[in-house]
C-alpha positions in Angstrom: -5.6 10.8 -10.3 -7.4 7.7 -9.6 -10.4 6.1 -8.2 -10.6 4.4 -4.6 14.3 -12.8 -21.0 16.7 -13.6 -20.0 20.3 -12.9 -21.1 21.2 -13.3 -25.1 25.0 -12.5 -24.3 27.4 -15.2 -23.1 30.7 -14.8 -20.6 30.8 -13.6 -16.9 30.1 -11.2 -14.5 30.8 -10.4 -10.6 29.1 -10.1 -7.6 29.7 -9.7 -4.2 29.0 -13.2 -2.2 29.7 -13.8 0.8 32.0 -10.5 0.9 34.3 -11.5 -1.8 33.7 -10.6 -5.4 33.0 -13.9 -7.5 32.5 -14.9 -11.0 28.9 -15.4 -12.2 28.5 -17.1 -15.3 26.1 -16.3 -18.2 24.6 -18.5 -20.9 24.5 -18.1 -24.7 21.6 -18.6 -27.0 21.9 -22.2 -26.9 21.3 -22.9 -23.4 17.6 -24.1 -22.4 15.5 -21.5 -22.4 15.0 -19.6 -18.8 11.4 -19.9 -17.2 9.3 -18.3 -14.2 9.8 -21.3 -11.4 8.5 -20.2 -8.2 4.8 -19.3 -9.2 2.4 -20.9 -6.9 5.1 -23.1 -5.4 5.1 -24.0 -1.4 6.6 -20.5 0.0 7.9 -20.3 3.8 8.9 -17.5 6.7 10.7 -16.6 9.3 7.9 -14.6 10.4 5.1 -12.5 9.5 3.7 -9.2 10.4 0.0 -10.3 9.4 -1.9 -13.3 9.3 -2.9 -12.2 5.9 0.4 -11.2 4.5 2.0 -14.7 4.5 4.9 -15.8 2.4 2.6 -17.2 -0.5 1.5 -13.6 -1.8 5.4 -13.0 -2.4 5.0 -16.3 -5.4 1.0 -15.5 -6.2 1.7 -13.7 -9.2 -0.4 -10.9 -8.0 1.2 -7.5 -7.5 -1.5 -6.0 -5.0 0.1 -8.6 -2.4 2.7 -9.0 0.2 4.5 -10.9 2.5 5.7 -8.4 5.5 8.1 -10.1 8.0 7.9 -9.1 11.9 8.9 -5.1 12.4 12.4 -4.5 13.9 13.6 -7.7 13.9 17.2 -9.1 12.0 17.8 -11.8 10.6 15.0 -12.7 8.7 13.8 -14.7 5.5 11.5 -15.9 2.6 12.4 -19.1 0.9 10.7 -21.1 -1.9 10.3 -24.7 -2.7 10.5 -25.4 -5.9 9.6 -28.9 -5.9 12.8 -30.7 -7.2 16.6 -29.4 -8.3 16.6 -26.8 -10.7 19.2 -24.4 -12.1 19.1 -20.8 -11.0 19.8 -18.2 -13.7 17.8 -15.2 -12.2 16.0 -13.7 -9.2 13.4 -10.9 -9.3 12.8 -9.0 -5.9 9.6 -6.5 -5.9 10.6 -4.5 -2.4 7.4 -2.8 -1.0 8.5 0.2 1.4 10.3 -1.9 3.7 13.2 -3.4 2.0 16.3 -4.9 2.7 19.7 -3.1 3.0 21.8 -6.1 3.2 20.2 -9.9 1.8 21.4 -12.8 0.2 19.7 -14.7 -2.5 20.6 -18.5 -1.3 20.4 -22.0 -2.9 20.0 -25.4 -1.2 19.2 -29.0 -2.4 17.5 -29.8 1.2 16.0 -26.3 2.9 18.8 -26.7 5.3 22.3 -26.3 4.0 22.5 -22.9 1.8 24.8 -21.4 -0.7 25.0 -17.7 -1.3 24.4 -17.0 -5.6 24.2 -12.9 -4.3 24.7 -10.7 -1.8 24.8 -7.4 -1.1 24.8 -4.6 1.6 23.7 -1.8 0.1 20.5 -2.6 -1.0 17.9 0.5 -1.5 14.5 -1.1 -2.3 12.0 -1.1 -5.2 13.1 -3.8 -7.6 16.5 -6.0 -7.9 16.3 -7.5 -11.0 19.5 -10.1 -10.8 20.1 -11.6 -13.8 23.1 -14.0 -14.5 23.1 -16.0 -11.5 24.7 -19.4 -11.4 23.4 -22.1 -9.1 21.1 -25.2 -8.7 18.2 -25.9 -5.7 15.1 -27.0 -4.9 14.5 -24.6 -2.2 15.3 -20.5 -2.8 16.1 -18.1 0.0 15.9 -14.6 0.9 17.5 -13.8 3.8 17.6 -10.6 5.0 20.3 -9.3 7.5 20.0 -5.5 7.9 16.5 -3.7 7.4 16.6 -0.5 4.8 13.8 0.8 7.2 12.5 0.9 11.1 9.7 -1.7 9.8 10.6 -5.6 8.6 11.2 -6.8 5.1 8.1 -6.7 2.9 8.1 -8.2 -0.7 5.6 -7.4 -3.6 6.6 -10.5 -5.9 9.5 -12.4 -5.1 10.6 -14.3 -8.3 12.8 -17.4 -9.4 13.8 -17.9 -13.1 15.9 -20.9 -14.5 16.2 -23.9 -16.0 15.2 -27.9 -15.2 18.5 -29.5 -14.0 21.7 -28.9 -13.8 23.8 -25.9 -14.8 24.4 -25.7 -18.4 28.1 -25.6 -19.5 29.6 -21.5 -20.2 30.6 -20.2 -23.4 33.7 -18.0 -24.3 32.7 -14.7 -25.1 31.8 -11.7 -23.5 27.9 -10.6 -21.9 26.3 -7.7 -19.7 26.8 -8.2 -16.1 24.2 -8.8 -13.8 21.5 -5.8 -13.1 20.0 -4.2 -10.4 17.3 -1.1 -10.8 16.2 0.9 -7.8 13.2 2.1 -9.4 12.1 -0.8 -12.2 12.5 -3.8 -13.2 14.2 -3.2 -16.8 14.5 -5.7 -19.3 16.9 -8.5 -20.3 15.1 -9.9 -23.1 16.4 -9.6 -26.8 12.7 -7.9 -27.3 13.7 -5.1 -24.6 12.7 -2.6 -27.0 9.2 -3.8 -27.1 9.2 -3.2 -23.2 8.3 -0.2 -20.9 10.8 -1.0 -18.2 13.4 -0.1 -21.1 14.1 3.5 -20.1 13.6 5.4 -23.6 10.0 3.5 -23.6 9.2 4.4 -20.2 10.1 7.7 -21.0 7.8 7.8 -23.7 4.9 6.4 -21.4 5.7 9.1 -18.6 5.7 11.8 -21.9 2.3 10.7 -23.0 0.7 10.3 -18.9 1.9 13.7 -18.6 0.3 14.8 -21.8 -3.3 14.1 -20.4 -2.7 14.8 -16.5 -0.8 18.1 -17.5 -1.0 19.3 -20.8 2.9 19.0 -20.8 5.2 16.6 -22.4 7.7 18.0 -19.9 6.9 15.1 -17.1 9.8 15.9 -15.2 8.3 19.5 -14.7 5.5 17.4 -12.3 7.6 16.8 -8.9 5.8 20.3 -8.0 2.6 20.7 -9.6 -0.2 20.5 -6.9 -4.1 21.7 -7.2 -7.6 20.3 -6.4 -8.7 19.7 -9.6 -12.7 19.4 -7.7 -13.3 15.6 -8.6 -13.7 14.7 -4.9 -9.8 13.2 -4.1 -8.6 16.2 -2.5 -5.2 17.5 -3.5 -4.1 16.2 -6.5 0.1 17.0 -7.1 3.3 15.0 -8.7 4.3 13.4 -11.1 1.6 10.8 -11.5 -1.3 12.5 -9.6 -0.8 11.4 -6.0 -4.3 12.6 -4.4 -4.6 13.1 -0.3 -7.9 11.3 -0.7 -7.1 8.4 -2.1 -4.4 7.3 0.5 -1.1 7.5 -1.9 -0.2 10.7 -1.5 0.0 9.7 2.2 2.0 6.5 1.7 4.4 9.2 -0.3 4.9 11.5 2.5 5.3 8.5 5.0 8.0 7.3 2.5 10.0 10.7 2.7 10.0 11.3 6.0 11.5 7.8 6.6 14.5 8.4 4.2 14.4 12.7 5.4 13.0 12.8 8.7 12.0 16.1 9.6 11.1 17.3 6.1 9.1 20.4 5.4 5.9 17.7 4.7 6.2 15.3 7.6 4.1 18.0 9.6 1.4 17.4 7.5 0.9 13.6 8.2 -1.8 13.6 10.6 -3.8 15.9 8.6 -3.2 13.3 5.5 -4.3 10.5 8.1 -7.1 12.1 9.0 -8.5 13.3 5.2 -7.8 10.0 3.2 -10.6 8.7 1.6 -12.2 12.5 1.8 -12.0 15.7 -0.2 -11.1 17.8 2.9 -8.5 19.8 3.1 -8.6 20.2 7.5 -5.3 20.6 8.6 -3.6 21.0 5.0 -4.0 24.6 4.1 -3.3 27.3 3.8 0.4 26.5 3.7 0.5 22.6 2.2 0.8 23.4 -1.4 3.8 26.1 -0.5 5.3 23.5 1.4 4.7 20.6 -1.2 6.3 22.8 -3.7 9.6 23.5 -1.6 10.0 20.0 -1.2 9.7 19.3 -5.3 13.0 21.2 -5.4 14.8 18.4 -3.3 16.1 15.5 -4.8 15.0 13.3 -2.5 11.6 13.7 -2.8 11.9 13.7 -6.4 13.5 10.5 -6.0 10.6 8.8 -3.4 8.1 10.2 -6.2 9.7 7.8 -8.9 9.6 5.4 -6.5 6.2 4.9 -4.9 5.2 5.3 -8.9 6.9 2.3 -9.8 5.5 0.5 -6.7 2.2 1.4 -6.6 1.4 1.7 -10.4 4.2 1.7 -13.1 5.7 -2.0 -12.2 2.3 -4.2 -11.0 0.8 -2.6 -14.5 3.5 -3.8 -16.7 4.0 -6.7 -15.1 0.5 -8.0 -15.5 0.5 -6.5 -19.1 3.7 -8.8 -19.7 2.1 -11.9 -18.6 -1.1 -11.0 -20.6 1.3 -11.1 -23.2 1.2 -7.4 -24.1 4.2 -5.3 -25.8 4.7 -1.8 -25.2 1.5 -0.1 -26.2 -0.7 -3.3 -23.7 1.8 -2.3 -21.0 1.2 1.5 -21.5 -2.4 1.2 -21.6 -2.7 -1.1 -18.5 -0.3 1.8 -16.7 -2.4 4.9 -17.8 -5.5 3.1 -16.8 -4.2 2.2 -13.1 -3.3 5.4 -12.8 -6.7 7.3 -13.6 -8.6 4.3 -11.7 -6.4 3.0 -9.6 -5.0 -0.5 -8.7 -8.3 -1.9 -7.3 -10.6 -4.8 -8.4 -14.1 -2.7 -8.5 -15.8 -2.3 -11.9 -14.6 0.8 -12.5 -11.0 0.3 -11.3 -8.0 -1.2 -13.3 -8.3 -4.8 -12.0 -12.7 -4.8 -13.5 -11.4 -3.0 -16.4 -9.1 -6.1 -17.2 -12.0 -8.2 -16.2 -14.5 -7.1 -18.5 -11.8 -6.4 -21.4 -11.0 -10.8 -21.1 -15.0 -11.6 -20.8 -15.2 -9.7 -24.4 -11.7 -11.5 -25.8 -9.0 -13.6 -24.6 -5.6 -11.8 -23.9 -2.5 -13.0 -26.3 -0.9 -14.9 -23.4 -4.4 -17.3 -23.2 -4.1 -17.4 -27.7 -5.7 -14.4 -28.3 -5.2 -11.7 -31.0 -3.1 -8.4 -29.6 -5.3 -6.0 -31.7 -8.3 -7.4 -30.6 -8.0 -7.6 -27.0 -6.6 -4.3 -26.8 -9.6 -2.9 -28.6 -11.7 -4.3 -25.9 -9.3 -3.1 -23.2 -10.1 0.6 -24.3 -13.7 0.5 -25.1 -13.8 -0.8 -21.0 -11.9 2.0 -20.4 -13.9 4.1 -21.6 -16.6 2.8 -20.5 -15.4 3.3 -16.5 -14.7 6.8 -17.8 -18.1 7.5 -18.8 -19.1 6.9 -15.4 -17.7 9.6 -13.6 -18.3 13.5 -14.5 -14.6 14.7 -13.9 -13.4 11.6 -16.6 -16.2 11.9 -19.2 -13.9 13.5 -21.7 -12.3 9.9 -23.2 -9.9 11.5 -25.6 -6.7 10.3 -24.2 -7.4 7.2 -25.0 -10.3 7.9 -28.5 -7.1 10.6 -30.4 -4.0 8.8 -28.4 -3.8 5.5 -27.5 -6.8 4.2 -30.3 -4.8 5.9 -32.6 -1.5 3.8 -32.1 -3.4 0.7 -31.4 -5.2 1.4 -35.5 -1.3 2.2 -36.9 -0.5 -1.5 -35.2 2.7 0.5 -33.6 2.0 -2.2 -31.0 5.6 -1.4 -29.9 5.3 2.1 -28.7 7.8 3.5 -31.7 8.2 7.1 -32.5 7.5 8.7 -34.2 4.2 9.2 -32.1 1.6 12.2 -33.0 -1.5 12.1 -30.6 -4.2 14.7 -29.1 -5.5 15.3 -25.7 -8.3 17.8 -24.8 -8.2 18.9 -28.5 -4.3 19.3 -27.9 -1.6 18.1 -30.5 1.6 16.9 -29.3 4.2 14.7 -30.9 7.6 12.6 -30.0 9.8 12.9 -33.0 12.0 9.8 -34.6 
């Protein structure tokens, strides 16, 4: 419910370029160390759908925005300049909805002859995190070739890692291939551990969200779970609390019924049109929450579930907590809080929480001290809590989250003992 590293390993790997299968080299611990390059660099298109969602919100560092390409429309692209030759060691592509089904990452030393470094044709959207690329550039490019979806390509962040120069010289032994994830953007870093996209962590966050919206660590018991709790966002059902009012529950169903056309929910789209940003219920009941529930039981809902949660909430909040600087506990705060208050720069959402948590201290990525901005994050959270009737009861973050933050486990590490509502739970070792 809410309110409107690279590689440590050394050796090679394959991909597909070009459609032959190639070698793709990977560095050891003594090559230069990999940093973000495309951030706020000159970013061009092919096209846009918008005026306002041109290709510089793809390298803006900000989550909430996009770069959407023209609808229907193959080939098209997104390129980068990064300002003079650099080496290439890894690519990060944030897919919004529409996504590419066949791409190539490209190189070039002049924005006009290009070499592939990936490709592939059976792209399925959210994030491609592809690490052990090997190539050198000034200018990046996405180009897009077949469309995963009806619409164009669309891109939340898009992402260029490396190295000043030239391409440092291989070693001899053996590494992790190159890795893509079609719902997160998991973690290469020797600290992955100490990160939510690693899967046993963001299991652990999902336990604990679930703990608080549910009263259940079973979180995968949530595809089906559906009522209207009365806090004035309609229907609120799923595994993260999608709510018809608040417009992501329709972005959900609109999801579905593009990869299952002619699901048991696609009747209900008008209706969700027509009551986001209400509490209404017109043209949902009686037979909605039946309906809702018979779709739970198919995997491909489940599936767009995970997804628009990683979109809309799980990657933009632990992405921001990683450039603040945060390990796992930062990133699981900054997710439970987007998803109570949603993504949204008001005082009382997750972007003014952030804001008055950084007028009060300064985040560990600006010098700051981990335990003392996190304190401040929390007692804004609370605050925007306090404002609001349904949220006044503060405890999953006074007997859960507090209580992790005062042990220091600023990694997230189980054993973890907690209450919600008065309720114990634990994760064991």
């Amino acid at each position: 419910m809410k309110i409107p590293g690279r590689l440590v390993g050394i050796g090679a790997a394959a991909v597909l370029v070009g459609g032959v299968t190639v070698a793709v080299t990977t560095y050891g611990a003594e090559a230069a160390a990999e940093t973000l390059l495309s951030q706020g660099k000159p970013a061009t298109s092919s096209s846009n759908e918008l005026s306002s969602l041109g290709p510089g919100n793809a390298v803006d560092g900000n989550t909430g925005t996009r770069w959407a390409s023209a609808e229907g429309v193959d080939p098209q692209w997104i390129r980068v300049d990064l300002g003079a030759t650099k080496t290439i060691t890894h690519v990060n592509l944030s897919w919004e909805a529409a996504y590419g089904k066949s791409y190539q990452v490209q190189t070039s030393p002049d924005g006009s002859a290009w070499t592939n470094v990936y490709s592939t044709t059976t792209g399925n959207g959210a994030t491609d995190d592809l690490t052990g690329l090997n190539g050198t550039g000034r200018y990046v490019r996405v180009l897009g070739t077949a469309r995963g979806t009806t619409y164009g390509y669309s891109l939340w962040e898009f992402k260029v890692y490396g190295t000043d120069g030239t391409t440092p010289s291989p070693s001899a032994s053996a590494s992790p291939s190159p890795s893509r994830s079609p719902s997160s953007s998991p973690s290469t870093s020797p600290s992955a551990g100490r990160d939510l996209f690693d899967p046993r962590k963001k299991d652990i966050a999902m336990q604990l969200v679930s703990s608080a919206e549910n009263s259940s660590l079973d979180w995968k018991a949530q595809y089906k779970y559906i009522e209207d709790i009365g806090d004035g966002r309609g229907y609120t059902a799923g595994i993260i609390g999608f709510c018809s009012g608040t417009g992501d529950m329709l972005e959900l169903v609109e999801l579905y019924t593009q990869r299952v056309p002619g699901n048991v929910l696609a009747k209900y789209l008008p209706a969700l049109r027509s009551v986001d940003g209400s509490d209404s219920h017109a043209g949902l009941d009686p037979n909605f929450t039946r309906d809702w529930k018979t779709a739970a039981a198919d995997p491909a809902f489940q599936t767009a579930q995970n997804d628009e949660r990683d979109r809309v909430y799980f990657n933009p909040s632990v992405n921001q907590a990683k450039a603040d600087g945060l390990r796992a506990l930062g990133q699981f705060a900054y997710y439970d809080a987007i998803v109570m208050h949603g993504p949204g720069n008001s005082a009382v959402s997750f972007g003014g929480i952030r804001r008055a948590a950084m007028a009060k201290a300064r985040t560990p990525a600006q010098g700051g001290d981990e335990f003392t901005y996190l304190n401040a994050f929390l007692d804004a959270r609370v605050a925007a809590m306090k404002t609001e009737e349904a949220h006044s009861d503060t405890s999953r973050v006074d007997t859960a989250q507090r209580v992790f933050l005062n042990n220091r486990n600023f990694d997230l590490n189980p054993p973890l003992s907690w209450k919600v509502y008065g309720d114990p739970f634990t994760i064991p070792a």
